[in-house]
C-alpha positions as CSV (number, residue, x, y, z in Angstrom):
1,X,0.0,0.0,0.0
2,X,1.8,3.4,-1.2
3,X,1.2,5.9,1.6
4,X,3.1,9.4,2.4
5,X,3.1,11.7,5.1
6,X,2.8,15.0,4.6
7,X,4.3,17.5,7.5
8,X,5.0,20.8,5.9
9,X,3.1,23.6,4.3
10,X,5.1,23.7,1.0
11,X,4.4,19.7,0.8
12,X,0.5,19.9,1.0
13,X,0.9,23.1,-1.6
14,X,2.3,20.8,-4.1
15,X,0.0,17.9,-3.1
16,X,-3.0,20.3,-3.8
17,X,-1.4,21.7,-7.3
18,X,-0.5,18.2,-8.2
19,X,-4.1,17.3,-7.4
20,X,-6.4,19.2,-9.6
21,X,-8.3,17.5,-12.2
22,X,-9.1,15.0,-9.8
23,X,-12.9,14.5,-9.9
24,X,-13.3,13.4,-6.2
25,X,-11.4,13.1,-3.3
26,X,-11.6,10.2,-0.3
27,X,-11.5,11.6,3.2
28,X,-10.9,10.4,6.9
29,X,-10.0,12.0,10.0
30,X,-7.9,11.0,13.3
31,X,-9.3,12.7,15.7
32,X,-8.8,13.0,19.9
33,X,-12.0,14.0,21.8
34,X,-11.1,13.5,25.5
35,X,-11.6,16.9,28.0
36,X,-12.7,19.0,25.2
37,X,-15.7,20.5,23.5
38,X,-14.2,20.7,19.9
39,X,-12.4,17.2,18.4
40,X,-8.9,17.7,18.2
41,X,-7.7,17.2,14.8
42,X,-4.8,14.9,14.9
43,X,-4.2,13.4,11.1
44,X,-6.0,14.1,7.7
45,X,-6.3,11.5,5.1
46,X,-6.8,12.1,1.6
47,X,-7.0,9.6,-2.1
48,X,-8.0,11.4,-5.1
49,X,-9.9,9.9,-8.0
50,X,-8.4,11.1,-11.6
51,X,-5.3,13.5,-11.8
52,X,-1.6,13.3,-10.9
53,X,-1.9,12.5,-7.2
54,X,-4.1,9.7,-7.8
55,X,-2.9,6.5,-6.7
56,X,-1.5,7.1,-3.1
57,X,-2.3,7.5,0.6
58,X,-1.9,11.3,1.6
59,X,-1.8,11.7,5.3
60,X,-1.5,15.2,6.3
61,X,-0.7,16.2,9.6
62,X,-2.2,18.9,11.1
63,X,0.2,19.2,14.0
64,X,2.4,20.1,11.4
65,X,0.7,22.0,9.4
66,X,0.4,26.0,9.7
67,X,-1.8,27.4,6.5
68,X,-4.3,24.4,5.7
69,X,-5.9,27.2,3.7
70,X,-4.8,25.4,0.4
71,X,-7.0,22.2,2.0
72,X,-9.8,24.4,3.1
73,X,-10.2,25.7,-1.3
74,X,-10.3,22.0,-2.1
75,X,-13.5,21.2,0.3
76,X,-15.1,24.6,-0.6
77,X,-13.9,23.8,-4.4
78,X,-17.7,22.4,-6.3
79,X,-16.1,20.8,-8.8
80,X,-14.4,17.7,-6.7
81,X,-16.7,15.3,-4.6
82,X,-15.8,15.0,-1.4
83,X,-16.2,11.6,-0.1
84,X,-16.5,10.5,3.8
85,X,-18.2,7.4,5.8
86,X,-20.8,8.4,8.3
87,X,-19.5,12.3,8.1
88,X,-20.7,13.8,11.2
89,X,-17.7,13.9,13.6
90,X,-15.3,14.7,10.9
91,X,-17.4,17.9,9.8
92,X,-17.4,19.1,13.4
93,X,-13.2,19.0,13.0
94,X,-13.5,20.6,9.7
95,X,-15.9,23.7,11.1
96,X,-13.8,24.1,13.6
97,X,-9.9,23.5,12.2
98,X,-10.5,25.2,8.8
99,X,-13.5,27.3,8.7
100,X,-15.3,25.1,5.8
101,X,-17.3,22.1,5.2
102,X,-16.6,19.4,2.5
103,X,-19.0,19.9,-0.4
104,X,-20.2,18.5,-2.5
105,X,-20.3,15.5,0.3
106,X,-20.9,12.1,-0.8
107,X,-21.4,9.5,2.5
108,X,-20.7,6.2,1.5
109,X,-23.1,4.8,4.6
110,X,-25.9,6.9,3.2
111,X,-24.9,6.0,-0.1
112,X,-25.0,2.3,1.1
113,X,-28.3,2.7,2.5
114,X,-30.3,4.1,0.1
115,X,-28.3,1.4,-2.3
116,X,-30.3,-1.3,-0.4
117,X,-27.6,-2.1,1.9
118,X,-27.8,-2.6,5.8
119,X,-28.8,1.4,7.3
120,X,-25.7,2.4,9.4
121,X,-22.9,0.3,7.9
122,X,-19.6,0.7,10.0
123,X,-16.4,1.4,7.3
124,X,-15.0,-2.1,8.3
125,X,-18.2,-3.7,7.8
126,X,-18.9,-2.3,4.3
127,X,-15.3,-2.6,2.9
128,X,-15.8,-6.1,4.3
129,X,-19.2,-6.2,1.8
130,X,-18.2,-4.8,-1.0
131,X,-14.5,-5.4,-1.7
132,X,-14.0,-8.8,0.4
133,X,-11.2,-7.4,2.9
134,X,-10.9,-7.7,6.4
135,X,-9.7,-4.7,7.8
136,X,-7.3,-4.7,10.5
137,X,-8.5,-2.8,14.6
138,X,-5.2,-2.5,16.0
139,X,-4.8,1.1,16.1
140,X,-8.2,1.5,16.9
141,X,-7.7,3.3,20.1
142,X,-4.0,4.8,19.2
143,X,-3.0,8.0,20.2
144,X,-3.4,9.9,17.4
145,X,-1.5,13.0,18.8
146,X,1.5,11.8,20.1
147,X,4.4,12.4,17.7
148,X,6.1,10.7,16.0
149,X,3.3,8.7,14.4
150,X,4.4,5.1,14.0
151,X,4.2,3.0,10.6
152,X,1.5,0.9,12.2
153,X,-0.4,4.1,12.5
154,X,0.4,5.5,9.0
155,X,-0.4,2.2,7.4
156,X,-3.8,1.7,9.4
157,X,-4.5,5.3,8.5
158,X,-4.1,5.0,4.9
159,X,-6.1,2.1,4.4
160,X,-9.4,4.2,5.7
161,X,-8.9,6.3,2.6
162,X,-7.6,3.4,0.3
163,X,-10.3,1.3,0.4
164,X,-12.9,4.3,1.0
165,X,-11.9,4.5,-3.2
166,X,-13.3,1.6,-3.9
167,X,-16.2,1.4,-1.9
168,X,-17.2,5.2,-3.5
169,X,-16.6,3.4,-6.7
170,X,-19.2,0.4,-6.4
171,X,-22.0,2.8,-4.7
172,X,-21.1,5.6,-7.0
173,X,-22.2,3.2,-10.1
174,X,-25.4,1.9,-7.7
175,X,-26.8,4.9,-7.1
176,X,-26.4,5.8,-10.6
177,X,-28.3,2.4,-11.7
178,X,-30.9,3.6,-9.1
179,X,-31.0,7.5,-9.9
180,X,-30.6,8.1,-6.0
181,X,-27.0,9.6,-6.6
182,X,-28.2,12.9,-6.0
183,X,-30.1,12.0,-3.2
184,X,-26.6,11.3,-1.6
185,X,-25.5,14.5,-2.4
186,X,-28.5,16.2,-0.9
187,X,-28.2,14.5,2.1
188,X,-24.5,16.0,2.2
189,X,-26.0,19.2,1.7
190,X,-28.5,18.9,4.3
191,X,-26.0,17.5,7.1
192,X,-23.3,20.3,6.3
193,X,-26.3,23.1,6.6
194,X,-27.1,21.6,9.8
195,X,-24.1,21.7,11.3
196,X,-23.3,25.3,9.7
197,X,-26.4,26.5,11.0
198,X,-25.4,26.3,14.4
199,X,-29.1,26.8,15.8
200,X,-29.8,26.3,19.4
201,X,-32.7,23.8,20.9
202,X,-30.7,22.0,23.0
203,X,-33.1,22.1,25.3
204,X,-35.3,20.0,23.7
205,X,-33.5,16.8,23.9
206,X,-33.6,16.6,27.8
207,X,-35.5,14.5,29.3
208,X,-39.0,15.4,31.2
209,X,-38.7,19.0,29.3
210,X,-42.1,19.1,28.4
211,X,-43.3,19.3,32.2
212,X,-41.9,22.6,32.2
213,X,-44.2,25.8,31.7
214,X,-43.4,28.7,29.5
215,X,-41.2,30.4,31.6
216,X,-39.4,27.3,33.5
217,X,-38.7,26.3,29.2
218,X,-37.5,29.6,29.0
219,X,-34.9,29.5,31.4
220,X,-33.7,26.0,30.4
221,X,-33.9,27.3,26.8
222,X,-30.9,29.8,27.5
223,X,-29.1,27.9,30.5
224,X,-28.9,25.1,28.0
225,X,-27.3,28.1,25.3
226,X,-25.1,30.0,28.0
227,X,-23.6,26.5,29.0
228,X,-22.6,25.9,25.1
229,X,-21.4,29.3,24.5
230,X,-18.8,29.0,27.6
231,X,-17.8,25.4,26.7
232,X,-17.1,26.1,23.5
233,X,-15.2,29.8,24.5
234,X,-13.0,27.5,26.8
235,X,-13.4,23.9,24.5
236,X,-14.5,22.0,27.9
237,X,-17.7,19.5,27.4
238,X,-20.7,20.5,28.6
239,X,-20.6,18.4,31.5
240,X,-18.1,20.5,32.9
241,X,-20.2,23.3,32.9
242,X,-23.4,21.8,34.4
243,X,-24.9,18.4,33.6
244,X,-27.9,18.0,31.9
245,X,-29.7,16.9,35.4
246,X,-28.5,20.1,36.7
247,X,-30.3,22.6,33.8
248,X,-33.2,20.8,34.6
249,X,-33.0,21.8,38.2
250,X,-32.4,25.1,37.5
251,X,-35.0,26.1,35.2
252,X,-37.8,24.3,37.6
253,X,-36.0,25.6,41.0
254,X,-35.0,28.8,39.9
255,X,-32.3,29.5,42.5
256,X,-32.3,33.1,43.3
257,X,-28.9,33.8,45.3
258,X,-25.4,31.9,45.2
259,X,-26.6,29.9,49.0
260,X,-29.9,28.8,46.6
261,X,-27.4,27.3,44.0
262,X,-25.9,25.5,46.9
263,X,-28.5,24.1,48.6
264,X,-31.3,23.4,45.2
265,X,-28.8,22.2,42.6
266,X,-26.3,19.5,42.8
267,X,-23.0,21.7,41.2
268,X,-19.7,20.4,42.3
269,X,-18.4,23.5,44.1
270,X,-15.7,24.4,41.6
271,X,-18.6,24.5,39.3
272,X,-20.5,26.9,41.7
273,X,-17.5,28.8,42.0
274,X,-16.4,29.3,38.3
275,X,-19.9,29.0,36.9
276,X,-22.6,30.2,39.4
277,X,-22.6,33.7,38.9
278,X,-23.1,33.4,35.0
279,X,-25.9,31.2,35.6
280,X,-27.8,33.3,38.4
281,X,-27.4,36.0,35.7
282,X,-28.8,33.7,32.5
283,X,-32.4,33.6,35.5
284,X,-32.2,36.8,36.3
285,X,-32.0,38.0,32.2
286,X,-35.5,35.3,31.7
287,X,-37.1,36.9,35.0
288,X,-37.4,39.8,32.3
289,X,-39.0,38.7,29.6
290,X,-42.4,39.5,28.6
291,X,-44.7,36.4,28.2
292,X,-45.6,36.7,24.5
293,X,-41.8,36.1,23.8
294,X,-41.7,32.8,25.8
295,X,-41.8,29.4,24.2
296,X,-44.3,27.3,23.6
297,X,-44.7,24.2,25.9
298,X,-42.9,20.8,24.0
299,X,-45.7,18.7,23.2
300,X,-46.0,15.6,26.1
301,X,-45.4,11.9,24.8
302,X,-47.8,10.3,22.9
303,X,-51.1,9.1,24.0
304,X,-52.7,5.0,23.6
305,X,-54.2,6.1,20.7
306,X,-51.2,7.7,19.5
307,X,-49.0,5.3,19.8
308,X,-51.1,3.1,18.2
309,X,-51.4,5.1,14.9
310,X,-47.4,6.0,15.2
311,X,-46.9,1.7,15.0
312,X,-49.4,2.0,11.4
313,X,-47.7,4.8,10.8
314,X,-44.4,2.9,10.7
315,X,-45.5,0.3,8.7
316,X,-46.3,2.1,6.5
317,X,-43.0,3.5,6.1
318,X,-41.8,-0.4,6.2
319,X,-44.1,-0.6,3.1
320,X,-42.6,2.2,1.1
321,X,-39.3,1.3,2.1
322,X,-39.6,-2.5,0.5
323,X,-41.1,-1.3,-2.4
324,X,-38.0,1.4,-3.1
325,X,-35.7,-1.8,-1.7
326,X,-33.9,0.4,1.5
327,X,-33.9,0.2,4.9
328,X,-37.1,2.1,6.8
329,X,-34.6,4.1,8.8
330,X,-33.0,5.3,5.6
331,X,-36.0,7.1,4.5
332,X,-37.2,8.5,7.7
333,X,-36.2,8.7,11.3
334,X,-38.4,7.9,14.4
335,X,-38.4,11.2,15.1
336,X,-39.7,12.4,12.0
337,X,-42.4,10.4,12.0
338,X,-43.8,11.7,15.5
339,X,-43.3,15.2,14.1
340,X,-45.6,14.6,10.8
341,X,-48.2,12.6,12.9
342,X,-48.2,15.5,15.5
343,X,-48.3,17.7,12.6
344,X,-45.6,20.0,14.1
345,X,-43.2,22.3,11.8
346,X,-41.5,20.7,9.2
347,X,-37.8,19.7,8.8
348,X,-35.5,21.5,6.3
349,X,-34.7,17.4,5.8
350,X,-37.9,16.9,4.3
351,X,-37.6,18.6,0.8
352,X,-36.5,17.5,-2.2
353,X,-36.7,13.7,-3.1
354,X,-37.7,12.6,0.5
355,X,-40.8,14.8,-0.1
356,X,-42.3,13.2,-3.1
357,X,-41.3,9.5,-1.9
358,X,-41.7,9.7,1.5
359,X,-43.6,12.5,2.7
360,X,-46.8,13.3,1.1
361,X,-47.3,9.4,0.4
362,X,-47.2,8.9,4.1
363,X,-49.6,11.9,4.8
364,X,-51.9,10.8,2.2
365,X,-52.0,7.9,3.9
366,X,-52.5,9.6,7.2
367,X,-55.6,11.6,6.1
368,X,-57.1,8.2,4.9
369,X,-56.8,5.0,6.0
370,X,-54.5,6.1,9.1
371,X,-56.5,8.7,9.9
């Protein structure tokens, strides 16, 4: 397996130049996400399809590395596919290392899924699939930023990009047979815009959330976005700030003085100390707002009946999805489905090809026979 490592500016300069004409490029991360709110970026792994660099294992190193600006115009650059497997973590180190998100992004476990392939396919499972290779764990748990790197690491590296080629070659020609190509490609689009986006709502993913009135939803509303705006200003997780648990507590408790933070919320006491003023300020800020600009209440769980209609509703889905030949989840997530039986606000996620397959067949069906 031909691999290099590339630990200077001027070498990923000429790597780049050597590069274009290249119609799409494979792409992995090494990443360390221990004590920290952003992924430390530890090793960047490129294989172009097409041009002068094709061929070979490029594994840049970022701790190396001090103007990645010539790698940031290749991701924003339209012309070259950007290929990844299950992208999510590795467009969290791109946001934050270079600024940019890979697109046009092609993810070979969507692509594999809405190929007709198992929905979630791990990259060892799926290179096992498609090209009949075993791939090696052994550095699954290296240290990605200690320095030097070691050949074991390089050449398990290299292979995440290697073989990435010729899986994107077997789904690329798939979802061509199939016409869902572009749907690939717009779910790239859709994941990058997500992430881009940045938008808040938090909030809404802890548990027992919908007990709370307007105004207790309020205050967990912006404890829930002053805790991400400090973690990420001093890249600690969130737990270091306050735990979910504790957010909870303070929205419905609404501690008024530092002794109420003490005695109503369980803070570890550095916590208190570093963090309690900010947070009896983030109350007393809510205490202030005028009632039209509170939130609505989250909807409670699903009744019986409900639940019921949500388990037709999901065969339904089941249907569609063995008709088109993919995987249920591939179409639609759980979550999605409550929303369009609740008839709450829809998901950017839902335009496009998803709408006219997935979407209005399954509300037609809702306003008849699952009604």
């Amino acid at each position: 397996m031909d691999w290099q490592l590339l630990e200077s500016d001027q070498a990923l300069a000429q790597l780049l130049e050597g590069a274009k004409g290249c119609t799409a490029v494979m792409v992995d991360t090494e990443f360390m996400r221990r004590n920290t709110f952003y992924p430390q970026v530890a090793l960047v792994q490129l294989c172009f399809h097409g041009g002068e660099a094709a061929g070979t294992a490029w594994l840049v190193d970022p701790l190396r590395i001090e103007d990645p600006a010539p790698l940031a115009a290749l991701f924003a650059d339209p012309a070259v596919t950007k290929v990844l497997h299950s992208a999510s973590e590795d467009l969290e180190v791109f946001q934050q290392w270079l600024g940019v998100l890979p697109q046009p992004l092609f993810d070979t476990q969507k692509a594999a899924a809405l190929a007709g392939m198992d929905f979630g396919m791990g990259y060892r499972n799926i290179v096992l699939a498609l090209c009949e290779e075993d791939l090696p764990k052994g550095e699954t748990r290296s240290d990605w930023l200690q320095r030097p790197l070691t050949e074991s690491q390089c050449h398990y590296a290299a292979q995440d990009v290697i073989w990435l080629l010729e899986v994107y070659r077997e789904l690329a020609v798939r979802c061509r047979e199939s016409g869902r190509y572009d749907w690939v490609l717009a779910e790239g689009e859709e994941a990058c815009a997500n992430l881009a986006s940045g938008a808040g709502g938090y909030y809404r993913k802890l548990k027992n959330a919908w007990k709370l009135r307007p105004r207790e939803l309020a205050r967990l509303a912006a404890i829930c976005d002053w805790r991400d705006e400090v973690a990420r200003r001093e890249d600690r997780p969130r737990s270091w700030i306050i735990d979910d648990p504790t957010c909870f507590q303070a929205a419905r408790l609404r501690p008024e003085t530092s002794d109420d933070l003490r005695r109503k919320l369980e803070m570890h006491p550095s916590a208190l100390r570093r963090y309690g003023q900010g947070l009896l300020q983030v109350l007393d800020d809510c205490d202030g707002l005028p009632d039209d600009a509170l939130p609505a209440p989250l909807p409670a769980p699903l009744s019986a009946a409900q639940r019921e209609q949500l388990k037709r509703l999901k065969a339904r889905l089941e249907a569609i999805a063995g008709e088109m030949g993919v995987a249920p989840q591939a179409l639609l997530a759980n979550r999605d489905l409550e929303i369009l039986l609740r008839g709450g606000e829809e998901p950017a996620a839902w335009s496009g090809w998803r709408r006219d397959c997935v979407i209005e067949p399954l509300r037609t069906w809702l306003q008849g026979a699952g009604a």
